[in-house]
C-alpha positions as CSV (number, residue, x, y, z in Angstrom):
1,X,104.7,89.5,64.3
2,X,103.4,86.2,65.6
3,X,105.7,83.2,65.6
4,X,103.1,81.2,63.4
5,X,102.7,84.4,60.8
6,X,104.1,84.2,57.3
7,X,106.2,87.1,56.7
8,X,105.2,86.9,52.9
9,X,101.4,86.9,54.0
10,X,101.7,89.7,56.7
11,X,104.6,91.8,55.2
12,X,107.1,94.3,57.7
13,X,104.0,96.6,58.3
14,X,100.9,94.7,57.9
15,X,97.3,96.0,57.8
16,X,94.5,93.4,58.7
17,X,91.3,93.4,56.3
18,X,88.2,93.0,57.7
19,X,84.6,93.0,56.5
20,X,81.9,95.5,57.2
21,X,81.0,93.9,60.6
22,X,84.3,93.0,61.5
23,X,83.9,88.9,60.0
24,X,87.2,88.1,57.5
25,X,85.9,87.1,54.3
26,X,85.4,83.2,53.5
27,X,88.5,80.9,52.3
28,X,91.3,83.7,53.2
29,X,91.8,82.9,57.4
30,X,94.8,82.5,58.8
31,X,94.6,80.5,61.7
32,X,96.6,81.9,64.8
33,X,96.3,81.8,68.6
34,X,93.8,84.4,68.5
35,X,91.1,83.0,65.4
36,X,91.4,83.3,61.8
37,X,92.8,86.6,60.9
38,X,94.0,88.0,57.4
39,X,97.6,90.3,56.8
40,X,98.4,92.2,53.4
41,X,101.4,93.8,53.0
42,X,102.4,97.0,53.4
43,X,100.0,100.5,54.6
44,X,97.0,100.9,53.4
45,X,96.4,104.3,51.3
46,X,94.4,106.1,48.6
47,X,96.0,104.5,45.5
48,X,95.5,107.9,43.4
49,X,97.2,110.0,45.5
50,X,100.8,108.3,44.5
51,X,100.2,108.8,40.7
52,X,99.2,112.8,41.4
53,X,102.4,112.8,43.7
54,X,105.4,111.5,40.5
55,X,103.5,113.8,38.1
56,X,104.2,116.8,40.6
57,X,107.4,115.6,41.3
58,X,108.4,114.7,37.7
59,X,106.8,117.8,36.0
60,X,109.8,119.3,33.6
61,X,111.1,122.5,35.1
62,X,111.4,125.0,32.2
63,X,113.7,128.0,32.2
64,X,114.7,130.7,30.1
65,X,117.8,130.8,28.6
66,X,119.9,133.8,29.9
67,X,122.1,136.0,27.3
68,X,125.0,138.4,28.1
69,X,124.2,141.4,25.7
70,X,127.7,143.1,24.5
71,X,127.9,146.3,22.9
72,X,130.5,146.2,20.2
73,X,130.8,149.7,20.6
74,X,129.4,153.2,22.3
75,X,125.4,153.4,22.2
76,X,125.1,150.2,20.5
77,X,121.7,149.7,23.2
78,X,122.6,146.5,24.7
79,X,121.8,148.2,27.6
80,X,118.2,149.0,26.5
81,X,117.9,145.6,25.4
82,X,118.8,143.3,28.3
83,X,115.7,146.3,29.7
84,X,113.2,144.9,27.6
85,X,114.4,141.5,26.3
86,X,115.9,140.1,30.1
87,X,119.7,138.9,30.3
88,X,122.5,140.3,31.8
89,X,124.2,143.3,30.4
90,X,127.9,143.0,29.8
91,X,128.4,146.5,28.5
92,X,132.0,146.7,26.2
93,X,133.3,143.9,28.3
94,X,133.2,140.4,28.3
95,X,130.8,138.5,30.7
96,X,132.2,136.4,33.7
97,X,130.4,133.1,33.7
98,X,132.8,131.9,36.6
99,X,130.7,135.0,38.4
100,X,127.1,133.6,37.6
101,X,127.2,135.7,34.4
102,X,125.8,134.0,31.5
103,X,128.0,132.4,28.6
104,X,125.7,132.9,25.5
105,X,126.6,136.2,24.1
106,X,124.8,138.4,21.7
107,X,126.9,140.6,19.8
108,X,124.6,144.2,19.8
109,X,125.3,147.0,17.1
110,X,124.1,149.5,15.1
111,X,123.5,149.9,11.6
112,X,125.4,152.9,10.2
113,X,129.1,152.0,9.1
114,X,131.2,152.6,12.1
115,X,128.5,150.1,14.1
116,X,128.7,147.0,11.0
117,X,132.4,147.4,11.3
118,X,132.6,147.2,15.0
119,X,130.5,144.3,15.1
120,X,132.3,142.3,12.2
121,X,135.6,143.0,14.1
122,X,134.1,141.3,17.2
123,X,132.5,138.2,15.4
124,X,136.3,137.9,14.2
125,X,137.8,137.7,17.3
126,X,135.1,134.9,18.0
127,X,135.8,133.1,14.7
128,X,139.6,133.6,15.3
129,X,139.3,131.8,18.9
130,X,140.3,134.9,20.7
131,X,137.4,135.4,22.8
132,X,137.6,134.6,26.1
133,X,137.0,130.6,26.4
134,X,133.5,128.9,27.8
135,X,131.9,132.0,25.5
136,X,129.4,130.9,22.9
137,X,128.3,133.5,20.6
138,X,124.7,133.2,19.7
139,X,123.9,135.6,17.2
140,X,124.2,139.4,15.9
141,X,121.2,142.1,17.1
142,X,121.2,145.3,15.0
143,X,119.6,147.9,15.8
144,X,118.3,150.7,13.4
145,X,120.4,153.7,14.0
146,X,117.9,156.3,12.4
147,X,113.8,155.5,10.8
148,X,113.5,154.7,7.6
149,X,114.9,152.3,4.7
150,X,118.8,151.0,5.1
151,X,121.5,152.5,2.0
152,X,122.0,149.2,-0.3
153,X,125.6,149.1,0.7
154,X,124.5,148.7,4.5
155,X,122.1,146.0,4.0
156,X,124.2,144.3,1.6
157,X,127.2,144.0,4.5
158,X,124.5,142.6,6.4
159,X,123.6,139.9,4.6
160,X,127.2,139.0,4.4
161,X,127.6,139.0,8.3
162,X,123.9,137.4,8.4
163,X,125.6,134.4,5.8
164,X,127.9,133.8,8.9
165,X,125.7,134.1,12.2
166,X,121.8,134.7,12.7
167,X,121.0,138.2,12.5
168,X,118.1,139.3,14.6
169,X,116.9,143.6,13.7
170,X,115.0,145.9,16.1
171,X,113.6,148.4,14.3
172,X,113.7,152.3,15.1
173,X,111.8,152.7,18.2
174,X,111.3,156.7,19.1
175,X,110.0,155.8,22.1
176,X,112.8,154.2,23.1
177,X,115.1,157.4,22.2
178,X,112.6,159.3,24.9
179,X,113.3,156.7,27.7
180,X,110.1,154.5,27.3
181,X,110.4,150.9,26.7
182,X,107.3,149.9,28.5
183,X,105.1,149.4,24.8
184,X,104.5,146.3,22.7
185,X,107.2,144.8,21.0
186,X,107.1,145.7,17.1
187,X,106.3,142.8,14.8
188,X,110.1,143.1,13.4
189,X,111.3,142.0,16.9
190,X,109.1,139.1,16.8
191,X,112.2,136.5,16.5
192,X,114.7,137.8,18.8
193,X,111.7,138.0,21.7
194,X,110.9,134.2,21.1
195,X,115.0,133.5,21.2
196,X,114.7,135.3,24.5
197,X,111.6,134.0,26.6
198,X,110.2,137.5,26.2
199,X,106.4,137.2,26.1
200,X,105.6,140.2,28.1
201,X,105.7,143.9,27.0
């Protein structure tokens, strides 16, 4: 920078504007050794480029929440489930989140007896505290142990776990029982894809 230059008229990095043929525009010379000359401050560049630039760089990142499904006892499915929902599958045993496992947990049993007991024994040991701590239990997934309607006294012990915890319900799925969970999603499962980021078949 000249010694005769105003820092506040040429800036750290200044850019000199000139007209078509070269001439500075009337009224805005600055007189130095060398003629009238203009500064502005700071590089020149496209001034729509920066806006485009923050919205990439500012664009929310969304991600899907990841569940550890737990089977509250044998063939409960939480293994077919964290298949065609996502998620990690914890199996009978409590997931690690110190090991990059997640920490929401959905409880996963079936709907005869033995599986409503099993899986009201486990949502005691979370309401008891007992459960391993930095666990949060999300909700209950039954799934339908044969086709067909429930017995009243089955669906009535689910609406009493269901008055403590969200129950989601998968419905009886034969091809699932063959090995094939590449189909749609039935319209019963609706809920627990859409608590799951599922959107695909």
């Amino acid at each position: 920078m000249r010694a005769n230059e105003s820092p506040a008229v040429r800036g750290s990095e200044g850019v000199r504007l000139r007209g078509r043929d070269g001439s500075v525009p009337r009224g805005t010379e600055q007189h130095g050794p060398d003629g009238p000359e203009i500064w502005i401050r700071g590089a020149v560049e496209e001034p729509e480029r920066a806006p485009q630039r923050y919205e990439e760089e500012h664009q929310p990142v969304v991600r899907v929440r990841q569940f550890a499904w737990i089977a509250t006892h044998g063939g409960a499915g939480s293994s077919t489930l964290a298949t065609v929902f996502g998620g990690h599958d914890a199996g009978r045993d409590w997931p690690r989140p110190d090991r990059g496992e997640p920490a929401s947990v959905l409880l996963v049993g079936r709907t005869h007896a033995a599986g409503l007991d099993a899986v009201s024994h486990t949502l005691d040991i979370f309401r008891r505290g007992d459960a391993p701590p930095g666990l949060d239990l999300d909700a209950i997934v039954l799934v339908a142990d044969a086709p067909g309607r429930l017995p009243r006294q089955l669906t009535q012990r689910i609406k009493v776990i269901n008055s403590v915890i969200d129950v989601y319900r998968v419905p009886w799925m034969p091809a699932w029982r063959t090995g094939d969970l590449t189909g749609p999603l039935p319209r019963e499962a609706a809920a627990l894809a859409r608590l799951t980021g599922r959107t695909a078949p």
